[in-house]
C-alpha positions in Angstrom: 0.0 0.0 0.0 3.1 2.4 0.9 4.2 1.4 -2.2 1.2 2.4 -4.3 0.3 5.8 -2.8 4.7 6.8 -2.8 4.1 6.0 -6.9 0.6 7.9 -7.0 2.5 10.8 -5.4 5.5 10.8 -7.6 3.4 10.4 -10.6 1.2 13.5 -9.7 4.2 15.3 -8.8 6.0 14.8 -12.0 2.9 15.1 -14.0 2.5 19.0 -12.5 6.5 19.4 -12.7 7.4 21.7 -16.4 10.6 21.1 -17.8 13.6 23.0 -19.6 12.5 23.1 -23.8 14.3 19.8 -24.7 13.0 17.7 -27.8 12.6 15.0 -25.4 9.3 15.7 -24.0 8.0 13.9 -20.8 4.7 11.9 -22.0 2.1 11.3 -19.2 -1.0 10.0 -21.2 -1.8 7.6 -23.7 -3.0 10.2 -26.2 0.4 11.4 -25.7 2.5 8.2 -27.1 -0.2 6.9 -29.8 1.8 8.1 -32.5 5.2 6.7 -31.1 6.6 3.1 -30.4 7.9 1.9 -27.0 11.9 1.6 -27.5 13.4 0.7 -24.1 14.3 2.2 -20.8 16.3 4.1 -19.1 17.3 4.5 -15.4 18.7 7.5 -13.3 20.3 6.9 -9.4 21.9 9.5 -7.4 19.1 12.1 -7.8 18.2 15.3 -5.2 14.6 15.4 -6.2 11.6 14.6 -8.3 12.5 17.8 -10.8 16.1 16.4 -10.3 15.0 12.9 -11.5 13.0 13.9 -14.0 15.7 16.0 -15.4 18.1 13.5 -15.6 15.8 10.5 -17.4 15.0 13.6 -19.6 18.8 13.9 -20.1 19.1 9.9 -20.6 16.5 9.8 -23.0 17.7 12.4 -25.1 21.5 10.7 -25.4 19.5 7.5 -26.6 17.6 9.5 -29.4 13.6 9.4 -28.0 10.9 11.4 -28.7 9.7 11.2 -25.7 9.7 9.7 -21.8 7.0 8.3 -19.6 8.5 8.0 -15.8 7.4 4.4 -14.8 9.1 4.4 -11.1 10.6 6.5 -8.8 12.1 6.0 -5.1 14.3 6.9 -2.7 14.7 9.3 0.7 17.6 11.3 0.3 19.4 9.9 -3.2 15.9 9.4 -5.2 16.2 6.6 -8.1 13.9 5.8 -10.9 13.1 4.7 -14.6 11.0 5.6 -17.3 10.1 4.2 -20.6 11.3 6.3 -24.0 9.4 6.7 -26.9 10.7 7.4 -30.7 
């Protein structure tokens, strides 16, 4: 259950959270990644915050040539951790 809400949070959180203008956009709905194709993951450790995390999948995702991010988990007290799925 701690599990669940900590993800709910996260996701709400990032969802509200605007980014830098990057071509890598972070994707939160399904409207959103109809028109691309799943095409792996990436995975971030070592970050201060959600904006923080976010940043640095954004970062990843952009280095591996996506379109586009969806965060699919995110954890951690003080050095958060996470991954999201990237989109071309």
């Amino acid at each position: 259950m701690k599990k669940t809400l900590t993800l709910i949070v996260v996701a709400g959180a990032l969802a509200v959270t605007s980014l830098p203008a990057w071509s890598v956009q972070s994707l939160t709905t399904n409207s959103d990644t109809s028109q691309l194709r799943p095409a792996g993951t990436v995975s971030v450790t070592g970050a201060d915050n959600l904006d923080d995390l976010q940043q640095k999948l954004g970062e990843k995702a952009r280095k591996e040539g996506a379109k586009g991010f969806v965060v699919d988990s995110a954890s951690g007290d003080n050095r958060m951790f996470g991954t999201a799925t990237i989109y071309k």
